[in-house]
MIDOSE-1310 file (N, C-alpha, C; in nm, 2 decimals, decimal comma, always signed):
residues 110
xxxx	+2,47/+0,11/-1,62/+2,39/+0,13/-1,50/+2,42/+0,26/-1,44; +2,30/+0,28/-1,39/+2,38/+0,44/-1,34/+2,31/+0,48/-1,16; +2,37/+0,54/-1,06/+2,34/+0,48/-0,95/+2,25/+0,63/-0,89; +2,14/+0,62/-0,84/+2,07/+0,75/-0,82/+2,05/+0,74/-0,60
xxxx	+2,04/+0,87/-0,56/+1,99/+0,87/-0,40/+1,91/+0,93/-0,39; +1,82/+0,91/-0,31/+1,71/+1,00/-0,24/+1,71/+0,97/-0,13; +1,65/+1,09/-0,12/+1,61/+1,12/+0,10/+1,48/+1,08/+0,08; +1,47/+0,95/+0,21/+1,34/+0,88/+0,24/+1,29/+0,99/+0,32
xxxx	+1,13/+0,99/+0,29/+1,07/+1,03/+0,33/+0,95/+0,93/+0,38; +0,84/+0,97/+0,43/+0,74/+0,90/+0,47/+0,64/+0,85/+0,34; +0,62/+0,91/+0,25/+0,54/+0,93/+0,16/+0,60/+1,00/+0,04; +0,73/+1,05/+0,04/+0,77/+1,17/-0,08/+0,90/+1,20/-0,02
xxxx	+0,98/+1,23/-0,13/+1,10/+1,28/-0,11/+1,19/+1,29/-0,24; +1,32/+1,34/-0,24/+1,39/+1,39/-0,35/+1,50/+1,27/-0,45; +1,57/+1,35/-0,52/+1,60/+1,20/-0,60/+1,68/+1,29/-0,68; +1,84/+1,20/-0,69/+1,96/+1,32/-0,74/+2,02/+1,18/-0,81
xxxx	+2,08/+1,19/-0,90/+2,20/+1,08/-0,94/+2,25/+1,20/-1,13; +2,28/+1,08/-1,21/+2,37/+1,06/-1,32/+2,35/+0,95/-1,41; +2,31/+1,01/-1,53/+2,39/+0,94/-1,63/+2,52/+0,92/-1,68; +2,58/+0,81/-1,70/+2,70/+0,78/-1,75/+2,72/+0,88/-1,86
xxxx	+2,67/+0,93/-1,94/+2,68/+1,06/-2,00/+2,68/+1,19/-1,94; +2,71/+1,16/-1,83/+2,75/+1,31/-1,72/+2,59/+1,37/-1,72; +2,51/+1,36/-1,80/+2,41/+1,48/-1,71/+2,41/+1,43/-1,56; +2,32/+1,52/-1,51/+2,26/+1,54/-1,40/+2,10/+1,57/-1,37
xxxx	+2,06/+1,44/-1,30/+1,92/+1,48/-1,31/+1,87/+1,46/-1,15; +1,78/+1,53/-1,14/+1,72/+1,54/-1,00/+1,58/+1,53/-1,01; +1,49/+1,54/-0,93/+1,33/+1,55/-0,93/+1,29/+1,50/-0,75; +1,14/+1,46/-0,78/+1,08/+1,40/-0,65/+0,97/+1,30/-0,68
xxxx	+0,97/+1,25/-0,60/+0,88/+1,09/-0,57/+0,78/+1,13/-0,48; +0,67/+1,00/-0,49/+0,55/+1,05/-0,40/+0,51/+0,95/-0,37; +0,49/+0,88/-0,28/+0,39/+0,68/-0,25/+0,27/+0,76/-0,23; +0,17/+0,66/-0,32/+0,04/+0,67/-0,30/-0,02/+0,52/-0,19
xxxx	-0,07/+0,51/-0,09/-0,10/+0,41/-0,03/-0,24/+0,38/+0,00; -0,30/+0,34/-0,09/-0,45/+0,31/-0,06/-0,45/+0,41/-0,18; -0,58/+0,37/-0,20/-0,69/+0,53/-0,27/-0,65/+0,45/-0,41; -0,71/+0,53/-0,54/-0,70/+0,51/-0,66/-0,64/+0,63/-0,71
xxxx	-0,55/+0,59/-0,81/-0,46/+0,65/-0,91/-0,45/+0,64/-1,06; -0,47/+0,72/-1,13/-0,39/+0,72/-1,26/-0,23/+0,67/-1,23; -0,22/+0,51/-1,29/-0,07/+0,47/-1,22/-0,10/+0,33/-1,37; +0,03/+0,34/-1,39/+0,08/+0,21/-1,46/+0,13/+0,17/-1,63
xxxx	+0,08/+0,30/-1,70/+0,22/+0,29/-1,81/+0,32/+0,26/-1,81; +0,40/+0,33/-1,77/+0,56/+0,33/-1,76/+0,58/+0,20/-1,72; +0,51/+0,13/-1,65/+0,56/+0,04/-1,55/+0,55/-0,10/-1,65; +0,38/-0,04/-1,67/+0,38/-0,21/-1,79/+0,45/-0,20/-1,92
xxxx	+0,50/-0,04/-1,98/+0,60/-0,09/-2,05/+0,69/-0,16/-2,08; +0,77/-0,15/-1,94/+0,91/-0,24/-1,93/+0,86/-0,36/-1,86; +0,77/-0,35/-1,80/+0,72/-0,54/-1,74/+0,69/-0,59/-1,82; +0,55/-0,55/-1,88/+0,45/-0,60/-1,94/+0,46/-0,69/-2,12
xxxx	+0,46/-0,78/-2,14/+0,48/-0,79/-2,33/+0,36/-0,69/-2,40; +0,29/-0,68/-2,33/+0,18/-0,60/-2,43/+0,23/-0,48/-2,42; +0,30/-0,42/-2,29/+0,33/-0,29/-2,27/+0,21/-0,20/-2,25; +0,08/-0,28/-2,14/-0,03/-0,19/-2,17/-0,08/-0,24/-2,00
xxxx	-0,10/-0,14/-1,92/-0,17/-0,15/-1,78/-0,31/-0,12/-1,80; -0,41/-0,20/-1,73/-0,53/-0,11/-1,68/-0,54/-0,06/-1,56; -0,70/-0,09/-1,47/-0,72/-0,03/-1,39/-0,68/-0,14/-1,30; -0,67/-0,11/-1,13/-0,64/-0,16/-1,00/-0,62/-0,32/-1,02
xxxx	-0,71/-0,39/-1,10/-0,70/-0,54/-1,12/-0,61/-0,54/-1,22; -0,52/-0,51/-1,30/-0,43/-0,58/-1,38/-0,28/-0,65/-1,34; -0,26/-0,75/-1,41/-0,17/-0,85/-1,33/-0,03/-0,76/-1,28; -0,04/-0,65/-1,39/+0,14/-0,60/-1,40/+0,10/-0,46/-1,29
xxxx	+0,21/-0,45/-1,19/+0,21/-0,35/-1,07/+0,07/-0,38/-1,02; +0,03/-0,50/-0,99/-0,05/-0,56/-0,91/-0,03/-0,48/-0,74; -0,06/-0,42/-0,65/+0,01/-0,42/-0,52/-0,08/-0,53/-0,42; +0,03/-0,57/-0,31/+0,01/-0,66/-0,26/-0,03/-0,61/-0,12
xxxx	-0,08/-0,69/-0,02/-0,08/-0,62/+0,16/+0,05/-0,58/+0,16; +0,08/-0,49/+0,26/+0,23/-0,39/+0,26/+0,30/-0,35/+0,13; +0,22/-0,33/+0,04/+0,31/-0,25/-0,06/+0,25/-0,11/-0,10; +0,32/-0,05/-0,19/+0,21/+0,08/-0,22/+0,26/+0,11/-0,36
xxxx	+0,21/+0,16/-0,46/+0,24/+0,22/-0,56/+0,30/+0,38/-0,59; +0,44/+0,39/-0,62/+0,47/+0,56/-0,63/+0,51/+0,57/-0,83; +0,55/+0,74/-0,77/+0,56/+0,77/-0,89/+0,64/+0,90/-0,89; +0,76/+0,89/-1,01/+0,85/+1,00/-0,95/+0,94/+1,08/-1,08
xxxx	+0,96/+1,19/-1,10/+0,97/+1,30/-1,24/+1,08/+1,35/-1,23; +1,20/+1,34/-1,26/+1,34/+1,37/-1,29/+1,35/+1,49/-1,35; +1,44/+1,54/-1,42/+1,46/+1,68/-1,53/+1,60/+1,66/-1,51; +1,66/+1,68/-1,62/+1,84/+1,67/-1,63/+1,89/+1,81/-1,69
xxxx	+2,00/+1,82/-1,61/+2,07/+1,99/-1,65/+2,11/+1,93/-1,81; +2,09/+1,87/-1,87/+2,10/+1,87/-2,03/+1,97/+1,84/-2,13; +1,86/+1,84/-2,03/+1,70/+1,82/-2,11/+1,63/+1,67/-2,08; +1,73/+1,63/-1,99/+1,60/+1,47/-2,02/+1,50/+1,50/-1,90
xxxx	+1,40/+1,42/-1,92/+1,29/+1,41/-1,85/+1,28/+1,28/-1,82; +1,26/+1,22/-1,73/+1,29/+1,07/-1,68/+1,09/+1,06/-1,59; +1,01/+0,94/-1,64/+0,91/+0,98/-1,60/+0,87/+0,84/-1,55; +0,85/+0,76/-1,38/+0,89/+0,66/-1,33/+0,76/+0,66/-1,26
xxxx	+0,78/+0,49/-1,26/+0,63/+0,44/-1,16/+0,75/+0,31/-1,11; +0,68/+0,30/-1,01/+0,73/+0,18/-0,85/+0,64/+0,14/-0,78; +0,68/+0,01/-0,76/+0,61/-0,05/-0,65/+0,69/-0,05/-0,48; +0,63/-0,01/-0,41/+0,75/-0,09/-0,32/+0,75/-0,10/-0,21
xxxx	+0,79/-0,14/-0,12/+0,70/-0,27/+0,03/+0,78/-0,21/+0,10; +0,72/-0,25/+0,27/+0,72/-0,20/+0,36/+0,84/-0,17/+0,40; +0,95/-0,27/+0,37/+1,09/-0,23/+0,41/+1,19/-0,12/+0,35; +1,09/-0,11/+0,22/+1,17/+0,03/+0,15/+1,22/-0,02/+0,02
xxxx	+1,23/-0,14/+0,01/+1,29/-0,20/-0,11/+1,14/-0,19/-0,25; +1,20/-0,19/-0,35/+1,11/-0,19/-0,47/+1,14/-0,25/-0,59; +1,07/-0,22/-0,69/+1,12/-0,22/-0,81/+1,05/-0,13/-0,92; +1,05/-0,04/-1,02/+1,01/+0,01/-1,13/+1,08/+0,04/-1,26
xxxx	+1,01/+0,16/-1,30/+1,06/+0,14/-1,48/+1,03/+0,32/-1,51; +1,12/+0,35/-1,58/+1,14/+0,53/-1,63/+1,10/+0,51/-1,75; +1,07/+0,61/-1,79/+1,10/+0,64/-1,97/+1,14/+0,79/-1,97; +1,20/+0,79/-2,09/+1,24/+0,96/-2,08/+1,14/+1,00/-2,22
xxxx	+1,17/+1,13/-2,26/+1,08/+1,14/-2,40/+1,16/+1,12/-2,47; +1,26/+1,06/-2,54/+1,28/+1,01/-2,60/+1,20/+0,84/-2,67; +1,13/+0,81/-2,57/+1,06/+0,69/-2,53/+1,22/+0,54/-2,50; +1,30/+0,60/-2,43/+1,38/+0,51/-2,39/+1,34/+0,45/-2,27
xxxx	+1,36/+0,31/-2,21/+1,30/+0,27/-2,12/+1,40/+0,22/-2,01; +1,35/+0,25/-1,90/+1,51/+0,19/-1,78/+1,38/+0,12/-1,66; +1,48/-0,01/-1,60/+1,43/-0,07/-1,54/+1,54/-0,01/-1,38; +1,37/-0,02/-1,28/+1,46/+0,03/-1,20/+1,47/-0,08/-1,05
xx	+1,60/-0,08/-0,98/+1,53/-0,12/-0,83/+1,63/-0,09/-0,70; +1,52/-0,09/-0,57/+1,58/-0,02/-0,49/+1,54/-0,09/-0,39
């Protein structure tokens, strides 16, 4: 497990942690609330059995009243790229899923 922080923001904000392999990765997050998005690989990878999202009606990262869908891009001082979709409700709490290009997959929640 590896433990990451960000500064909440209203809509976007930053994101710093570690791998148990010492890199260091950082990036930024964004909640999209309303509107339509290219949103939901990453996510139905690690949910999904089929590992395949569509558009706004598919079951996996469904959002509900008070939630919103984000999405958020790491970089590690040793090359990873960490590339993340979330769901997550009004109190701040969520859940999502990274892949790096390696196509390794991490389940996330906050």
């Amino acid at each position: 497990m590896s433990t990451f922080t960000f500064s909440y923001g209203r809509d976007r904000g930053t994101i710093h942690g570690s791998f148990q392999s010492s890199e260091v990765l950082s990036g930024e997050y964004s909640v999209m609330r309303g509107g339509a998005m290219s949103w939901g690989n990453v996510y139905a990878s690690v949910y999904s059995p089929s590992g395949s999202a569509s558009g706004s009606g598919s079951a996996v990262g469904v959002v509900t009243a008070g939630q919103a869908r984000g999405a958020a891009m790491l970089t590690g001082d040793k090359g990873s790229i960490l590339d993340c979709e979330f769901i997550v409700g009004m109190g701040g709490h969520g859940t999502g899923a990274c892949r790096d290009k390696q196509d390794t997959k991490y389940r996330m929640m906050f």
